[in-house]
C-alpha atoms as one frame of an Amber mdcrd trajectory, in Angstrom:
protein
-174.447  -9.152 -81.375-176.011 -11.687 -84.403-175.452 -11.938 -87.798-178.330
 -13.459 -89.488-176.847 -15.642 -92.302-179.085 -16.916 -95.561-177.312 -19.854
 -96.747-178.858 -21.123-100.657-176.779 -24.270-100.420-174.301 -25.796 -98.197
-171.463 -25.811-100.608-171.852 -21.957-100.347-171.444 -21.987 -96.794-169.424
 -18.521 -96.494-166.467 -19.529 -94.616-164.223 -16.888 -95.289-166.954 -14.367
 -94.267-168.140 -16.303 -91.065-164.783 -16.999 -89.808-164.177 -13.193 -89.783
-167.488 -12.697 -88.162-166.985 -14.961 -85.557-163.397 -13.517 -84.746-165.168
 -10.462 -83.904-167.143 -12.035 -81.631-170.303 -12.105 -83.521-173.500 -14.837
 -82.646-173.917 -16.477 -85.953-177.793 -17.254 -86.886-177.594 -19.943 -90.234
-180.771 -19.943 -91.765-181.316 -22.851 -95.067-183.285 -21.326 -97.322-186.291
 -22.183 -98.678-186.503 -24.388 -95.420-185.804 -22.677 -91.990-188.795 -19.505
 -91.410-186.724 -16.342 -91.758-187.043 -13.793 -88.956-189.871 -11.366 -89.290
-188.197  -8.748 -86.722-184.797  -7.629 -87.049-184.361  -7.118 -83.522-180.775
  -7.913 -81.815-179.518  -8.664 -85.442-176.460  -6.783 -86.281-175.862  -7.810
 -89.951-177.320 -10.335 -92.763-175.284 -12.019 -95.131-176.777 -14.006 -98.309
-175.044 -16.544 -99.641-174.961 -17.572-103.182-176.476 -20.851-105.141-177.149
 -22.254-108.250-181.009 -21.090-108.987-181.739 -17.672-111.053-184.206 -15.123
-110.015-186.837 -12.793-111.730-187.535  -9.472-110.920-191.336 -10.395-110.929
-193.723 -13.373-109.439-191.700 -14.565-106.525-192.637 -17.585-104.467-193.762
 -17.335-101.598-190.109 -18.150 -99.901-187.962 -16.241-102.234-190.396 -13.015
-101.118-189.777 -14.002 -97.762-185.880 -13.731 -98.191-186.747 -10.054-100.287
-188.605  -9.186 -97.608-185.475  -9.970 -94.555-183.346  -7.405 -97.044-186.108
  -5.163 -97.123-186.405  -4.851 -93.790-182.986  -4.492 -93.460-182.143  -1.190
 -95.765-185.264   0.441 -94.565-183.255   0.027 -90.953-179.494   0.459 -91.821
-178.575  -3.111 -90.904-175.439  -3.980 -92.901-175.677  -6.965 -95.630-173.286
  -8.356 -97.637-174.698 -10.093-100.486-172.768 -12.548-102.556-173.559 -14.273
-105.993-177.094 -14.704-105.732-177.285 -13.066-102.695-176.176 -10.008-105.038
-178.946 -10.351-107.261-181.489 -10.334-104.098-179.788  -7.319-102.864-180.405
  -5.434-105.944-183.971  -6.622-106.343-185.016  -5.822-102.790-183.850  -1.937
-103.374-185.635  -1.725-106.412-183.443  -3.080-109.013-183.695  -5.988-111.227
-181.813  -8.792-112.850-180.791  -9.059-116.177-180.708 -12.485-117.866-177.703
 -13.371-120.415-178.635 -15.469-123.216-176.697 -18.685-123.760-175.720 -18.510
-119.829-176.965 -20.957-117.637-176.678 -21.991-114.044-173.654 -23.744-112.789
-171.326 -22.039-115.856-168.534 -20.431-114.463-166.599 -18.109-116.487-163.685
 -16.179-115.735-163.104 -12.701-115.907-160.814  -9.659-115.341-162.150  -7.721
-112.432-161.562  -4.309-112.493-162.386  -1.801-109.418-164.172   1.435-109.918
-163.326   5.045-108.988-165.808   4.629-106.228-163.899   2.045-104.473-161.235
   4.241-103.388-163.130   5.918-100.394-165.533   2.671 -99.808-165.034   1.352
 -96.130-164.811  -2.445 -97.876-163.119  -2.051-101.082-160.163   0.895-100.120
-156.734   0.224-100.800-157.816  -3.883-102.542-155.875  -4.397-105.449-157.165
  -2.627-108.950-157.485  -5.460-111.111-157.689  -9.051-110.960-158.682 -12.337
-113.254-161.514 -13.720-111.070-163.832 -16.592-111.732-167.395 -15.804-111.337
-169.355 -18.399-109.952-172.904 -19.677-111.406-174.172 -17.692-114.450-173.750
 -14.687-116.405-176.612 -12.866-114.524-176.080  -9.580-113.796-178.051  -6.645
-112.140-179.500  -3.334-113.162-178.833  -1.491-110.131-181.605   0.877-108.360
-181.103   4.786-108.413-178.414   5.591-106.080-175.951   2.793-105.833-172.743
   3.145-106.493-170.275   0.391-108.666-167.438  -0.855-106.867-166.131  -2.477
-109.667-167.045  -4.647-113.050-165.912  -6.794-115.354-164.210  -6.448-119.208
-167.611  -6.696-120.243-168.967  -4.068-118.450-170.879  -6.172-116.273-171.525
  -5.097-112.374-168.896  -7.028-109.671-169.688  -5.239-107.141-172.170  -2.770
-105.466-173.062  -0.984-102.652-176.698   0.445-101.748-177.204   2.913 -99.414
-173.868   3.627 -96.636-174.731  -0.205 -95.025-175.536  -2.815 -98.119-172.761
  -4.347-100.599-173.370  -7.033-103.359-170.881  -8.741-104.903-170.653 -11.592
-107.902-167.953 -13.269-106.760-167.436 -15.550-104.053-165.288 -14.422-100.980
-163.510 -17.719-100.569-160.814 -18.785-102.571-161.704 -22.396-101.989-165.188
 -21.729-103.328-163.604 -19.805-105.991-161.427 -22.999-107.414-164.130 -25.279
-106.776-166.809 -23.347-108.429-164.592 -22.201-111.972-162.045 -24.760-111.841
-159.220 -22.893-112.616-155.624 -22.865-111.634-154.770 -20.205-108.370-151.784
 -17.931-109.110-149.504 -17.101-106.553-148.495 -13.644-106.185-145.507 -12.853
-104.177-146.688 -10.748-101.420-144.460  -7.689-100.657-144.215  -8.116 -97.037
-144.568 -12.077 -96.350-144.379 -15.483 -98.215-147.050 -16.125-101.311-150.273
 -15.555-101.559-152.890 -16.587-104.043-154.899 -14.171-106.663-158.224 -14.713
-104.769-156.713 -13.847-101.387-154.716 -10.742-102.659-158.414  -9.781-104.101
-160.602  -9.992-101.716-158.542 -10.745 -98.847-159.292  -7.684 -96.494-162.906
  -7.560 -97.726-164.361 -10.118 -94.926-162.254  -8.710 -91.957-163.427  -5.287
 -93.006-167.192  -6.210 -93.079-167.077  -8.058 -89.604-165.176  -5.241 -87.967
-167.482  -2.736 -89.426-170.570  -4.790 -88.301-169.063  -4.938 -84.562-168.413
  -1.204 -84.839-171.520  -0.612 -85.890-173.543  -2.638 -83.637-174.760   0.330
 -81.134-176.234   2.652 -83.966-177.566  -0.425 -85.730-179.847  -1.197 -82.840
-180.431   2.388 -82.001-182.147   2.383 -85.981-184.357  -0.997 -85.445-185.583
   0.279 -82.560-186.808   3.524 -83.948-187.251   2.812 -87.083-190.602  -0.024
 -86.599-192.059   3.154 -84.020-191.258   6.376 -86.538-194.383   6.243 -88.165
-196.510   6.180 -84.927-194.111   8.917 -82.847-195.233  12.215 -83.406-198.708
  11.281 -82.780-198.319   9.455 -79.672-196.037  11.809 -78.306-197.630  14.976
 -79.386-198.777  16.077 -76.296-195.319  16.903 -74.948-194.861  19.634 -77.726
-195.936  22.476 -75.105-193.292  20.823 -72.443-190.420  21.036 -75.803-191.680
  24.868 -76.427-191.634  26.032 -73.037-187.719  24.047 -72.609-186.561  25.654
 -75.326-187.658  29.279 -74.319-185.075  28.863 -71.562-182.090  28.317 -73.959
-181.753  31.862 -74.177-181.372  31.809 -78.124-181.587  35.032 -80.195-182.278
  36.392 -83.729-179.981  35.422 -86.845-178.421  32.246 -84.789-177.879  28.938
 -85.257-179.636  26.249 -83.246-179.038  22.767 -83.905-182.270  20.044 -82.153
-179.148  16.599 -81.126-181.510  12.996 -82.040-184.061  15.354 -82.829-186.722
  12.223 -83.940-189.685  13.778 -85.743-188.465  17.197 -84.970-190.415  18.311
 -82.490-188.134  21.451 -81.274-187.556  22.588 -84.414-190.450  25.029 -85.187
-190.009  26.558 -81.093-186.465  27.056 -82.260-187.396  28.226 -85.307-189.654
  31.082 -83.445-186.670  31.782 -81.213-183.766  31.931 -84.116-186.507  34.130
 -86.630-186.379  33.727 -90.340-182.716  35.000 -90.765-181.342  32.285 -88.279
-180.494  28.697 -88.831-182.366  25.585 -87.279-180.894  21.816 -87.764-182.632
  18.888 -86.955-180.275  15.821 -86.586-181.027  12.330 -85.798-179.134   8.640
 -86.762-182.455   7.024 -87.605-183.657   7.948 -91.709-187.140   6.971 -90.565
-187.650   9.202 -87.928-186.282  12.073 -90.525-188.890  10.827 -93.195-191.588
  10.961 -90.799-190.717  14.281 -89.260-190.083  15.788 -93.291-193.995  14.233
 -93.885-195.406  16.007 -91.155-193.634  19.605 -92.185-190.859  19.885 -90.015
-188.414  20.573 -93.056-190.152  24.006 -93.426-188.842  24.967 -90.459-185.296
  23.728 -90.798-182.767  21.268 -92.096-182.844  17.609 -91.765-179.481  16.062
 -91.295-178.787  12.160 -90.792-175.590  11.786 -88.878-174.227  10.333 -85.492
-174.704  12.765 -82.807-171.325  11.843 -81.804-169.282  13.216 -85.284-171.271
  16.211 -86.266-171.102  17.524 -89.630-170.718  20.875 -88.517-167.795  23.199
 -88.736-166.113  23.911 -85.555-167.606  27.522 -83.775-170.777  27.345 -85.828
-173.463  26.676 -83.515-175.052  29.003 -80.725-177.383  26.411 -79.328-177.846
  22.991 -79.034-180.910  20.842 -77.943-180.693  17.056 -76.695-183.856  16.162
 -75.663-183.339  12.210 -74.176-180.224  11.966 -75.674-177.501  12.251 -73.178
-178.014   9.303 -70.514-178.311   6.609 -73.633-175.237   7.619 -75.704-172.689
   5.004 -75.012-169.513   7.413 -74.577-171.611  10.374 -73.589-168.127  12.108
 -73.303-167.107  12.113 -76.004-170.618  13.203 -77.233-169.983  16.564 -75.339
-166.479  17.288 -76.152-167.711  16.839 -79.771-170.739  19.296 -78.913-167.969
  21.896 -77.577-165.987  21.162 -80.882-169.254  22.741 -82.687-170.166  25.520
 -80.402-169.380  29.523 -80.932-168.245  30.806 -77.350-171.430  31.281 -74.940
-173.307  29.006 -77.038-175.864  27.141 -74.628-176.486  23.400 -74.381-179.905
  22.055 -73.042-180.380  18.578 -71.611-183.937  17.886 -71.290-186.611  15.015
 -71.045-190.650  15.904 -70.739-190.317  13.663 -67.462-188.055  14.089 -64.234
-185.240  11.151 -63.151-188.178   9.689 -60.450-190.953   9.985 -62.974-188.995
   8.041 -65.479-187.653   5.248 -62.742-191.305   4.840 -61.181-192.352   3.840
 -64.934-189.372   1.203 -65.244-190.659   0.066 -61.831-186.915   0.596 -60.427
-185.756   2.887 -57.578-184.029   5.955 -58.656-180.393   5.267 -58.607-177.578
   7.429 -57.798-175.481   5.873 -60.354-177.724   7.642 -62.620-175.343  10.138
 -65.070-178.069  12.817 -64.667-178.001  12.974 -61.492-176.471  16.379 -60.691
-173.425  15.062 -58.579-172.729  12.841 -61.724-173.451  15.266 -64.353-171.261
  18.463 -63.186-167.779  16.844 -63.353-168.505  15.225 -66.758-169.936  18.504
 -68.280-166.605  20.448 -66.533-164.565  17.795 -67.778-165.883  18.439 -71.555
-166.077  22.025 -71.665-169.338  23.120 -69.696-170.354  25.333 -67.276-173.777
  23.767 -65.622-175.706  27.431 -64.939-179.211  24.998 -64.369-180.518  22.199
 -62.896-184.039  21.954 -62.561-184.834  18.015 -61.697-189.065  18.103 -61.381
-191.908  15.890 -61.624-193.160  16.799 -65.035-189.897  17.274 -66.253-185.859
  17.264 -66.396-183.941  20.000 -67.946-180.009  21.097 -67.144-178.609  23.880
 -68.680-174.782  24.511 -69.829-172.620  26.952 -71.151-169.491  26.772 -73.343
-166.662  27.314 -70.483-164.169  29.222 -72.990
């Protein structure tokens, strides 16, 4: 697991931040910039963090290297990768989503004022910012700069003059205009640290009691996130090219889901559905007064499959296949079309698929290729470790809350059918 890290000056080395990171275990990638060539592929990278510095930006007519560094947090909303962006790094944050910067007069780079800090309702159910202390004198480092935020972002908290703190884009992306160490934070304004008496242990400073949690928080979410963060890179850079070069397995999809056994006025719900492609056969099978769900963790795969129609034939749903948004009972049927064998807790996957399901409701494992198929094209034998193969797959789906009433393991395809044991 990485964390790419864009570091404007040494002094602004995060240390607070990377020290958490690397507790959890995290590969830290330093990049200096305006020197070191940013990566073009976010590949393997779990996280980016962008330090602050002295220099101001515009919202138009970037150099060449300050697009470049635009371009890394592009590339990193579009796929869900978390970033933290402090100072600076704030105002880059907001830019790349479509914000912009706003320029105080009489402020100037390398004037540090300080301010009282005050959190915002949003805060309280924030995965960073929960529980941190309402209100605080903080220095601000640099300027006066602040950001008008793009459509959609939520303030974490602000200063006595109204001014944005702190941010967060999107469920993955948080800015803030403050710096995260409470060495930088004396260095940078100059001003005395006040020690607060912690309730359960010796003194602490202001800064700490702040921000304290904030970095630990980040690096643990990061770590947690790492799985579905990869899972999005990878699908993201192919969503736009899926439907068409898989298209040809829509009559393999059609004739898979004729055997769910799905009737009139239910609910069917298509698990990583991708662009959608069982969604209008279940539609055909459900009729107009039924229910069809399309879920996947990837927001470009849902874009694509909403450009090429599929969200006239149900609902589009990002989520994590593994806490459904669902109430408990409320589905009759449930597709996972080469989902199962690459979840990494697959049981807990289909305990949470039982959670969801009315009783009888049907669950249909199925790929457009059989297990042999698929291993020939990885060039590897077919193993019996495999958790599709049937002797591995019964005891896992008993143990969850199945019943396996198919398994039908051929060349052109794999499909294994189950039924909600209570």
């Amino acid at each position: 697991m990485a964390v790419v890290i864009l570091q404007h000056a040494p002094a602004e080395a995060p240390s607070t931040v990377g020290a958490a990171l690397a507790a959890a275990r995290l590969d830290l990638r330093v990049y200096q910039a305006g020197e070191d060539d940013l990566p073009e592929d976010l590949t393997g990278v779990d996280a980016v963090v962008v330090t602050g510095g002295a220099a101001r930006i515009r919202s138009g007519g970037s150099a060449p290297a300050r697009e470049a560094e635009l371009e890394l947090l592009r590339g990193a909303l579009a796929r869900d990768v978390p970033v933290l962006g402090l100072g600076l790094g704030a105002h880059l944050l907001a830019v790349a989503a479509g914000g912009a910067v706003v320029h105080q007069a009489g402020s100037a780079p390398g004037q540090a004022t300080r301010r009282t800090v005050r959190t915002a309702p949003a805060s309280g159910s924030d995965p960073l910012f929960a529980g941190v202390t309402a209100e605080l004198p903080a220095a601000r480092w640099g300027h006066d700069d602040t950001v008008e935020l793009p459509a959609g972002a939520l303030v974490l908290a602000s200063d006595d003059h109204q001014r944005v703190q702190a941010f967060r884009i999107g469920a993955s992306a948080w800015g803030m205009h403050f710096p995260l160490d409470p060495e930088a934070t004396e260095a940078e304004a100059e001003t005395e640290t006040e020690a607060v008496e912690a309730a359960d242990g010796p003194a602490r400073s202001a800064p700490e009691r702040w921000w304290g949690p904030l970095p630990a928080r980040f690096a643990e979410l990061v770590a947690g996130r790492a799985e579905h963060t990869a899972t999005r890179a990878f699908f993201t850079r192919r969503a736009d090219a899926w439907e068409e070069r898989f298209a040809y397995q829509t009559p393999a999809y059609e004739a898979a889901v004729a055997r769910m056994g799905l009737r009139r006025g239910q609910t069917a719900v298509d698990l990583g559905c991708g662009t959608g492609r069982a969604m209008p056969a279940l539609r055909a099978h459900v009729g107009a007064a039924g229910t069809v769900l399309g879920l996947d963790l990837t927001h470009a795969m849902l874009a694509a499959a909403a450009r090429i129609g599929r969200a006239t034939t149900g609902g589009l749903l990002l989520a994590d296949v593994a806490r459904l948004p669902l109430r408990p009972g409320s589905v009759d049927g449930i597709f996972a079309a080469g989902l199962l064998d690459h979840l990494p807790r697959p049981r807990t996957a289909l305990r949470e698929w039982a959670r969801v399901s009315a009783p009888g409701g049907s669950l249909l494992l199925f790929h457009p290729a059989g297990r042999a198929e698929r291993a020939a094209r990885h060039g590897r034998p077919l193993s019996p470790e495999d958790p599709l193969a049937e002797p591995n797959l019964r005891p896992v789906l008993e143990a969850t809350g199945w019943r396996l009433t198919t398994y039908d393991d051929a060349e052109q395809h794999f499909l294994a059918k189950a039924v909600l044991a209570r």
